[in-house]
C-alpha positions as CSV (number, residue, x, y, z in Angstrom):
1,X,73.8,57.2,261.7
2,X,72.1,56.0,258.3
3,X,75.5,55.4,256.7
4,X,76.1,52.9,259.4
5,X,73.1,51.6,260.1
6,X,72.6,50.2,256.3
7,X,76.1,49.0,256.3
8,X,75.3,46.7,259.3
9,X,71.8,45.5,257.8
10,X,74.0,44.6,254.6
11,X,76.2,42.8,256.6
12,X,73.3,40.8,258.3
13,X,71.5,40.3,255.3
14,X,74.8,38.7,253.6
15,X,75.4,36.4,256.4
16,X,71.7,34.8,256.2
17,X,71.6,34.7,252.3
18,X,73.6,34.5,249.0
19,X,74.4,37.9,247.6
20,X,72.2,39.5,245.7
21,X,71.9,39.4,242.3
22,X,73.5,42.3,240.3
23,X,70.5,42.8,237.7
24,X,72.6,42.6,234.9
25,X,73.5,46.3,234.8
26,X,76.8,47.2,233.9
27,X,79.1,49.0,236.7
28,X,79.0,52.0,234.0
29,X,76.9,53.3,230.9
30,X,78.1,53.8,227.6
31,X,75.8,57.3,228.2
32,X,78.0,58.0,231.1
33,X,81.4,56.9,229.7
34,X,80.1,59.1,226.0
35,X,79.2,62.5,228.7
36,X,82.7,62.3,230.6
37,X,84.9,64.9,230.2
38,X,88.8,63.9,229.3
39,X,90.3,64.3,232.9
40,X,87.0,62.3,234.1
41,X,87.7,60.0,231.7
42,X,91.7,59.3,232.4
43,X,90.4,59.5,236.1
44,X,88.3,56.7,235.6
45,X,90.8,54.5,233.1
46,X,93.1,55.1,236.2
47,X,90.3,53.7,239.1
48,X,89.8,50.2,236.9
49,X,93.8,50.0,236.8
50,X,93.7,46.2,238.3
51,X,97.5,47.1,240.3
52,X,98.2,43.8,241.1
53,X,98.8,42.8,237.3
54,X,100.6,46.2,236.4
55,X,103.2,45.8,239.1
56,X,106.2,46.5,237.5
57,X,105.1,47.6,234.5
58,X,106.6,51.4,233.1
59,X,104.3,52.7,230.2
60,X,104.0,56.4,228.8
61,X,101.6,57.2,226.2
62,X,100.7,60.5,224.9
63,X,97.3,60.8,223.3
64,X,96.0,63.1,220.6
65,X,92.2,63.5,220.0
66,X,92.5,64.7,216.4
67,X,89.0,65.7,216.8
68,X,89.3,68.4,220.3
69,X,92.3,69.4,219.5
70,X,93.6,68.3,222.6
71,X,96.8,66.3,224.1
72,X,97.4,64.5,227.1
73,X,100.4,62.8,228.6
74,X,99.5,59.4,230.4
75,X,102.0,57.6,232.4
76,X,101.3,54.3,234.0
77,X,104.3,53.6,236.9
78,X,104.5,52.1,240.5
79,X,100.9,50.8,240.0
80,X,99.6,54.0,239.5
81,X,97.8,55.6,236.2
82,X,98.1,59.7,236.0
83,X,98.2,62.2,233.6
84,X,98.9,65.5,232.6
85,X,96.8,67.6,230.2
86,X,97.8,69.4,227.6
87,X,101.6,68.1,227.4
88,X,103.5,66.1,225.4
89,X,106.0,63.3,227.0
90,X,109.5,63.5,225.9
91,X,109.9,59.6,225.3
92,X,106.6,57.9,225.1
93,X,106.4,54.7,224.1
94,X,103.4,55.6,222.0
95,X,101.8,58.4,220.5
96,X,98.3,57.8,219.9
97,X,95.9,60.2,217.2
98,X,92.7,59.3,217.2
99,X,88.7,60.6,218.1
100,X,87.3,61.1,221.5
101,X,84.4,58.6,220.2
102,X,86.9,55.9,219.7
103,X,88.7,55.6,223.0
104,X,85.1,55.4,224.1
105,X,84.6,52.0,221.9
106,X,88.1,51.4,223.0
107,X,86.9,51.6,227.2
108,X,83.7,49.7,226.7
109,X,85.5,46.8,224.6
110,X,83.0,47.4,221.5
111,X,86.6,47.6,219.7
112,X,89.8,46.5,219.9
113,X,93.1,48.1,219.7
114,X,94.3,46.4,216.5
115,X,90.6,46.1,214.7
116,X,90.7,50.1,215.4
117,X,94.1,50.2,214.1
118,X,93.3,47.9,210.7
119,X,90.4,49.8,210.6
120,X,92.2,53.4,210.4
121,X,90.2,54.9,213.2
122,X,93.3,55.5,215.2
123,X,97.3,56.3,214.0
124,X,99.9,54.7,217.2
125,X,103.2,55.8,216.1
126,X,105.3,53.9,218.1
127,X,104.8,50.5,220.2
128,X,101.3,49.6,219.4
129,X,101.6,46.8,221.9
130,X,102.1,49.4,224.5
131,X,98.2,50.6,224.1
132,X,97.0,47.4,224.0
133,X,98.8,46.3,227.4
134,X,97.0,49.8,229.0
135,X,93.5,48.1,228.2
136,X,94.5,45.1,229.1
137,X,95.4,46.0,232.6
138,X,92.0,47.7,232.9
139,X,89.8,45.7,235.6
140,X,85.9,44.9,234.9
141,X,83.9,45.9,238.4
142,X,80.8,43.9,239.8
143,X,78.0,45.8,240.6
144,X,77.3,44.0,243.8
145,X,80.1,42.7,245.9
146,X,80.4,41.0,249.5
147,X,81.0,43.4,252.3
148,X,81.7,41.1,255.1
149,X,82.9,37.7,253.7
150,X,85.9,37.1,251.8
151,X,85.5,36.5,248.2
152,X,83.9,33.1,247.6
153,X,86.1,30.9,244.7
């Protein structure tokens, strides 16, 4: 098939030369990040969830977008990020208010936690820390990776 087929010229094509160069695009636009919908969006905070660093680590985090009028109930546990919509925890470590535009800024790293914090963009009643260790467990994708060597150091 074609699947294969290109998957085995890729393979060839890394063995004889370096890889090839990304093109400086980003893995995601801030246009496609902006158009996703909340459950897309906690989908995709939970696909760049680098497991290896949040082993071990227990957060819950309830977020309010002050703007939607929506809720959601995030929960970060046994390496795994899920969520529920529309539900409130009953202990979260933080309860965050805030814009859907901001956690936007917040994804793409054009802000900070505690900048959007000093700023007032967004209220964290609770342990602020505790939303700033969620984006720092968030893992940056190449665009182009090697299929059949390891990873070169």
């Amino acid at each position: 098939s074609a699947t294969w087929r290109n998957a085995y010229l890729l393979g060839a094509l890394e063995l004889r030369q370096e890889r090839p160069a990304s093109g400086g695009r980003a893995p995601v636009s801030p246009d496609v990040v902006r158009a996703m919908s909340l459950d897309l969006f906690f989908d995709y905070l939970a696909v760049r969830l680098d497991g290896q660093r949040a082993e071990g680590r227990l957060l819950v985090i309830d977020w309010v977008f002050a703007d939607l009028g929506q809720r959601y109930a995030l929960n970060l546990e046994n390496c795994a990020l899920t969520y529920l919509a529309d539900r409130r925890s009953e202990r979260p470590d933080a309860t965050v208010t805030l814009e859907r535009a901001v956690l936007t800024r917040l994804l793409l790293r054009e802000l900070a936690v505690p900048d959007a914090v000093a700023k007032g963009l967004i209220t964290i009643d609770g342990d602020a820390s505790a939303v700033a260790d969620l984006f720092g467990l968030l893992d940056d994708f190449t665009l182009m990776f090697e299929v059949i060597e390891p990873k070169r150091s």
